[in-house]
KOLMIKE-5402 format. One line per 3 residues: number of its first residue (from 0); their letters; for each residue x, y, z of N, C-alpha, C. Coordinates in steps of 0.001 Angstrom, whole numbers. Each point is the difference from the previous one (the first is absolute). Layout:
BEGIN
NUM> a> X/Y/Z/X/Y/Z/X/Y/Z | ... .
This chain:
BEGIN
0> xxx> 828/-1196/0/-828/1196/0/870/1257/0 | 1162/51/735/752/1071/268/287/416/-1472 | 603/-708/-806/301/-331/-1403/-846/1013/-746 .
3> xxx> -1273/-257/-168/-794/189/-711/-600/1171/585 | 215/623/1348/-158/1299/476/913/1034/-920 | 1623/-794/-224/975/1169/65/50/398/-1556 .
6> xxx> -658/-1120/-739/-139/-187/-1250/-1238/1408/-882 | -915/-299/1243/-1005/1174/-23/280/1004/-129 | 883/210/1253/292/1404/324/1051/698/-1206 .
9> xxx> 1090/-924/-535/692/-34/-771/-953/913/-1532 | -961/-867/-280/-999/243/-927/-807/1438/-138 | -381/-40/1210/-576/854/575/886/1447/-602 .
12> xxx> 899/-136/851/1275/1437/145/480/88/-1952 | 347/-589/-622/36/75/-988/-864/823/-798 | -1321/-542/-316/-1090/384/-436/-321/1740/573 .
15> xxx> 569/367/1129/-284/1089/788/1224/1184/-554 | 1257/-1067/-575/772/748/-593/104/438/-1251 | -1118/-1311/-727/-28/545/-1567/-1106/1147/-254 .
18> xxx> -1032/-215/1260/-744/1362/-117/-90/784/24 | 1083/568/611/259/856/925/529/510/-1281 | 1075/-676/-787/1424/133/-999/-1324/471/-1161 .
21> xxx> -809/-641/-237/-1208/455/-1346/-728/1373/90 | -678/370/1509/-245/1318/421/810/1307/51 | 1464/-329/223/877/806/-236/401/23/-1463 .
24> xxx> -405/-752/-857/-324/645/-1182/-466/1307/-1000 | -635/11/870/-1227/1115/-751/418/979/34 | -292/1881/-731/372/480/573/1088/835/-1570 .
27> xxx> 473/1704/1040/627/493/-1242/1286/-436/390 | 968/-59/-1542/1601/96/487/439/498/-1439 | 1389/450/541/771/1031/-1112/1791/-313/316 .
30> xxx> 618/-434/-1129/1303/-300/216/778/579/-1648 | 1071/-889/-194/1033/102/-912/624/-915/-518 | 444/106/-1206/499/-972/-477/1224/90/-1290 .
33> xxx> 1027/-793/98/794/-313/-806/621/-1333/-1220 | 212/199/-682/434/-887/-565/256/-60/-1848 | 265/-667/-829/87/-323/-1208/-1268/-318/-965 .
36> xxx> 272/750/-1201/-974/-10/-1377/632/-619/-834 | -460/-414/-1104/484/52/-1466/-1159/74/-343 | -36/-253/-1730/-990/401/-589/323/156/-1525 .
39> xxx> -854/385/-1156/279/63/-1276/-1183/1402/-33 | 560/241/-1594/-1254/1019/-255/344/148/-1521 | -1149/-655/-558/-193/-192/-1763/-573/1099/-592 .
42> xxx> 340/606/-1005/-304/1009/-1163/-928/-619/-1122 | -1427/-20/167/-753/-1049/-803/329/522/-1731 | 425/1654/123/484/-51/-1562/1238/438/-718 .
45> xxx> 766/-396/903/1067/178/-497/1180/-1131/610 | 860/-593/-347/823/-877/254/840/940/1846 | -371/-242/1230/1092/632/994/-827/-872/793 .
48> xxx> 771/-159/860/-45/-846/1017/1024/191/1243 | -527/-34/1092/434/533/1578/-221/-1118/526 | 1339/-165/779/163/-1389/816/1083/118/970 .
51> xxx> -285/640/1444/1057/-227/1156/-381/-378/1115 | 1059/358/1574/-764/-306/735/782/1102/843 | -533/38/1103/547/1193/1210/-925/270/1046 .
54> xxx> 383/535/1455/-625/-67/1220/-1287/818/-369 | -461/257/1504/-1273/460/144/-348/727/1194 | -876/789/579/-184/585/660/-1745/289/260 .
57> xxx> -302/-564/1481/-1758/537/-376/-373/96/1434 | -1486/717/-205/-875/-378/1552/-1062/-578/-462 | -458/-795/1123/-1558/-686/115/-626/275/1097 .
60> xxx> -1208/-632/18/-1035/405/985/-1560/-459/-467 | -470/-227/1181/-1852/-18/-603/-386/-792/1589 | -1467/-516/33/-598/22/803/-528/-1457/-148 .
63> xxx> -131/-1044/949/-443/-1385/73/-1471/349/812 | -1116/-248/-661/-1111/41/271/-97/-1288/720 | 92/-1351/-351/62/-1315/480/1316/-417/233 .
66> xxx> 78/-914/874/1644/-681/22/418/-539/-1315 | -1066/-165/-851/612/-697/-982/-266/964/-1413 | -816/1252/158/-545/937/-1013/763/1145/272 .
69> xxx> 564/603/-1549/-75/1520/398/667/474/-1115 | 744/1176/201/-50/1032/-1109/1304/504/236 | 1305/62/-1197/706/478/-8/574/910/-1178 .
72> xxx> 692/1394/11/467/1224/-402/1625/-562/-317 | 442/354/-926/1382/-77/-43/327/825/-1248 | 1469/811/680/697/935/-1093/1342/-276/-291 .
75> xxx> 932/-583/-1015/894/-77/59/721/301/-1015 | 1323/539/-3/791/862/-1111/1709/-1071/-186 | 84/-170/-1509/1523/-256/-36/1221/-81/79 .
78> xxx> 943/-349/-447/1485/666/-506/-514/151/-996 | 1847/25/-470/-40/402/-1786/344/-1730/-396 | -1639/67/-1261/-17/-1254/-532/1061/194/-1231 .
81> xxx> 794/1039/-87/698/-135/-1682/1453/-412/386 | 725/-1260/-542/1143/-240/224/564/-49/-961 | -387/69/-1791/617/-292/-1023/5/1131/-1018 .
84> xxx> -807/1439/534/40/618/-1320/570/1397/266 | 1135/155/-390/927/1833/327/-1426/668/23 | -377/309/-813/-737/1543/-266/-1202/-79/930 .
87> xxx> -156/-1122/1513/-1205/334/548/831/525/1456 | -182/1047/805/33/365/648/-388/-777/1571 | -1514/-686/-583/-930/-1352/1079/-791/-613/-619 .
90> xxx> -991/-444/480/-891/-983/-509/-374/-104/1382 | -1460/458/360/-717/-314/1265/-1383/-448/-271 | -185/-866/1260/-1424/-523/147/-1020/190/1182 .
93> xxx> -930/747/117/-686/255/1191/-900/-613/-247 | -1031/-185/1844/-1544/-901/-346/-298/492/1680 | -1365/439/-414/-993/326/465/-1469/-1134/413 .
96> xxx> 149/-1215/991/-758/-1093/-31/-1599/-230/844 | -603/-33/118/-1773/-390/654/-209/-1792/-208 | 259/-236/1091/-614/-1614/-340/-740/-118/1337 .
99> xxx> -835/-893/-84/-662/-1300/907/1222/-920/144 | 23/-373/1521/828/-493/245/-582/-1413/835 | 448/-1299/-55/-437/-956/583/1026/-670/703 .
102> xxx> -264/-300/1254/1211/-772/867/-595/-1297/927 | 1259/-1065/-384/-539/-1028/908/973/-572/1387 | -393/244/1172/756/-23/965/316/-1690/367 .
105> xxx> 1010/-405/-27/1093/-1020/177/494/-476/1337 | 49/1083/534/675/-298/1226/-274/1290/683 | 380/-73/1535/-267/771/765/568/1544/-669 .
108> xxx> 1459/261/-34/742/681/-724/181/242/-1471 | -970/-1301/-426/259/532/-1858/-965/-421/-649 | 187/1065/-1400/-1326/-174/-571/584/131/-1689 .
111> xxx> -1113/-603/-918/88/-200/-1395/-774/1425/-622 | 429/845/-1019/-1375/890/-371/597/-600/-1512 | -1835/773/-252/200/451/-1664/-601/826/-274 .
114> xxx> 353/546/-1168/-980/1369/-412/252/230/-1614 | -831/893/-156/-247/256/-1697/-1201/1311/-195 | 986/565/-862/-999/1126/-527/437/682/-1157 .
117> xxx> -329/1662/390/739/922/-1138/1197/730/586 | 1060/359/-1133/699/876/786/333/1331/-1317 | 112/671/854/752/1545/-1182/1261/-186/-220 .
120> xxx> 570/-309/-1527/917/-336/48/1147/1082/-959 | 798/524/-19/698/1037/-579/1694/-426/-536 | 97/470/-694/1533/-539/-1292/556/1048/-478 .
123> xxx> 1277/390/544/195/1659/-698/1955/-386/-97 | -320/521/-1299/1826/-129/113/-49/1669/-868 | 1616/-151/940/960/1727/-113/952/244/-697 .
126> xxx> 307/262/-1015/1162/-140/-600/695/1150/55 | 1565/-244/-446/1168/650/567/-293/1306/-1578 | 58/1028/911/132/1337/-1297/828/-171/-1100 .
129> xxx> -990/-94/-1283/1119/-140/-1305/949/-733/-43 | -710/-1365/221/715/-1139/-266/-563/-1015/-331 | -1452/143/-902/-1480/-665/-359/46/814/-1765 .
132> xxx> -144/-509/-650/-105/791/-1279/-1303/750/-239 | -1023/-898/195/-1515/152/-271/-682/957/1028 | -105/-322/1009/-266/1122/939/634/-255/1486 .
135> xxx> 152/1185/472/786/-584/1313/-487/584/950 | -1660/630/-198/-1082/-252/1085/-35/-999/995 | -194/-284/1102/-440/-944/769/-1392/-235/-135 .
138> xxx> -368/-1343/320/-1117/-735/-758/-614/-1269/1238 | -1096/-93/246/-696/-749/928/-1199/-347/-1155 | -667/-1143/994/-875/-867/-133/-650/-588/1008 .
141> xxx> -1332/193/80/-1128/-567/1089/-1451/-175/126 | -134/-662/646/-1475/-634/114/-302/-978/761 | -1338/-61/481/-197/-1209/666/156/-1315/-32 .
144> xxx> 586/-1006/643/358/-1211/-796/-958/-1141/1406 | 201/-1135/-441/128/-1691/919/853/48/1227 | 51/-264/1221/1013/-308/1002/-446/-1094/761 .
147> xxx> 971/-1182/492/-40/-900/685/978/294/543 | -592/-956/1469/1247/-144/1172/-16/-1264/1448 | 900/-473/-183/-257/-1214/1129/1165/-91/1179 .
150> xxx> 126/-75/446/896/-24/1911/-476/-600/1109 | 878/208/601/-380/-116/1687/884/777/947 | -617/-198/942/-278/1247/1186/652/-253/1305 .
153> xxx> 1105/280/532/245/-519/1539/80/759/750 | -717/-342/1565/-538/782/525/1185/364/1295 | 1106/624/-38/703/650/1250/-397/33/871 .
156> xxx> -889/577/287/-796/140/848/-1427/910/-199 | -1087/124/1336/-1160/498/-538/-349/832/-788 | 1249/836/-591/-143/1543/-482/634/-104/-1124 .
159> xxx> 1667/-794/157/849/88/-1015/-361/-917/-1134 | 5/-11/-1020/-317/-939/-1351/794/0/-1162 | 1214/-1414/-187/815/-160/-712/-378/-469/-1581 .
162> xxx> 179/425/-723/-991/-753/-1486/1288/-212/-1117 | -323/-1038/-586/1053/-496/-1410/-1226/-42/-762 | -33/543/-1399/-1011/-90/-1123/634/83/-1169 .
165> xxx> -1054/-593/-1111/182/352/-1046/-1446/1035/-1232 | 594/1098/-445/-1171/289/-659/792/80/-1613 | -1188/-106/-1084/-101/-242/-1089/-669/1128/-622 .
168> xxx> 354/829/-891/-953/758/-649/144/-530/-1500 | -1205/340/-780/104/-428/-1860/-966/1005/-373 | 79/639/-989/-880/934/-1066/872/661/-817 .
171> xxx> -891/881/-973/-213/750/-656/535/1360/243 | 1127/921/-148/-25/1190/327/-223/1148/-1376 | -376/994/181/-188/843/-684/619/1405/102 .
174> xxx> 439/354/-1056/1526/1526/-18/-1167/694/657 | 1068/786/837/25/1493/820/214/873/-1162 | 800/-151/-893/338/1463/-896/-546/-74/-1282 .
177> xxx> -85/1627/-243/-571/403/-1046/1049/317/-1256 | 1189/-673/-43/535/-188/-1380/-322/-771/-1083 | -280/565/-1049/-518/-682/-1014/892/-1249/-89 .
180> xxx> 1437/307/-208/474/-1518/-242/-37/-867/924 | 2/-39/1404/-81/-792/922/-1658/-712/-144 | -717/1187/3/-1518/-513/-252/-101/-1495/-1259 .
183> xxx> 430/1006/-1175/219/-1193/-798/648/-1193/-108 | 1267/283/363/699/-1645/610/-304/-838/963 | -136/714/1046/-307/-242/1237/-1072/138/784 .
186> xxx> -1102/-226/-686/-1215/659/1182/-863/-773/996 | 876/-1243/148/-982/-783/1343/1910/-1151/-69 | -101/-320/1191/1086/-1336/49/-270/-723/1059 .
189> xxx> -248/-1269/-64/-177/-1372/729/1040/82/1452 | -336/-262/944/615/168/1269/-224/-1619/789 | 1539/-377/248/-319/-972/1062/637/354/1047 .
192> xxx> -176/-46/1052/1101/413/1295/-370/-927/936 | 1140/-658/258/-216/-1112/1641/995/974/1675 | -603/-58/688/263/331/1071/444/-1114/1197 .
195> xxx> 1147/151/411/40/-944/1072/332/720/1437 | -555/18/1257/674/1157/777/-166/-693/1526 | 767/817/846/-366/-460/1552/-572/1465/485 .
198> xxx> -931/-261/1256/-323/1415/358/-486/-514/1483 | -120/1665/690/101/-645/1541/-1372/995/242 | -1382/203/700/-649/500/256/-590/571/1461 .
201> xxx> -961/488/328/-317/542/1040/-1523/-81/-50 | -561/-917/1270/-1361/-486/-68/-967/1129/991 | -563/830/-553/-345/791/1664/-1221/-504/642 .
């Protein structure tokens, strides 16, 4: 009997800890994050093609309505994606993200999410003064695109929140500028960008 008391209690206390660990869920939080991109970006009419990789820099944040529901904000900005061509000055990638976010708790301390939505996504390269034949304007591209993202979550403690993720963006971008030749060569280019990052948060 003693056995099967301590077994209880054992049970018991557990269950009291994963609830406890699911309720402290909920709720706003806002942190930061670092880590590595690559990515491509296709010229649907004209033969160019963009392909590097380089760090990253961002914040997140949003609000868990349910332990396992909720809503997350994320902004994050590049390096310089250009490693192969003199006459660019950079090559940057920003994103502006809104998803639904879904998480499944694992363990007392850790948890699985996923999420998916839209994000604002922006493509602007700078080139070095008179050293571009055609024009040596600086030139962007943007629009709303696809974003996925999957991780998990460890919990420091009640407040602190450690996260490894990955997010995915894919679409369509469309020129910022009003040069005729860019318009004409260039006036929408295919975007893939993968994100891989660690970030540490703050649960209030």
């Amino acid at each position: 009997m003693q056995y099967k008391h301590v077994c209880g209690f054992l049970a018991l206390g557990l269950a009291s800890l994963s609830a406890a660990a699911n309720a402290d869920d909920t709720g706003w939080y806002v942190g930061g994050k670092a880590g590595l991109v690559w990515g491509e970006a296709v010229a649907d009419r004209v033969d160019i093609y963009r392909d590097d990789d380089t760090e990253n820099l961002g914040v997140y944040g949003g609000y868990n309505f349910t332990p396992w529901f909720g809503v997350e904000g994320s902004w994050l900005i590049t390096g310089n994606m250009n490693s192969s061509w003199d006459y660019y000055e950079s090559a940057r990638y920003s994103a502006l993200s809104l998803t639904p976010k879904l998480s499944l708790r694992l363990a007392p301390v850790f948890s699985l999410y996923a999420k998916a939505g839209i994000a604002w996504l922006r493509y602007g390269e700078d080139f070095i003064d008179d050293d571009y034949r055609y024009d040596r304007e600086d030139r962007s591209w943007s629009d709303s695109v696809a974003t996925v993202g999957v991780g998990g979550q460890f919990d420091i403690n009640q407040n602190i929140k450690f996260v490894v993720g990955y997010d995915y963006f894919d679409g369509t971008l469309d020129s910022d500028d009003d040069s005729r030749y860019w318009r004409r060569q260039e006036g929408s280019i295919d975007v893939e960008l993968d994100n891989a990052y660690i970030g540490v948060h703050y649960k209030f």
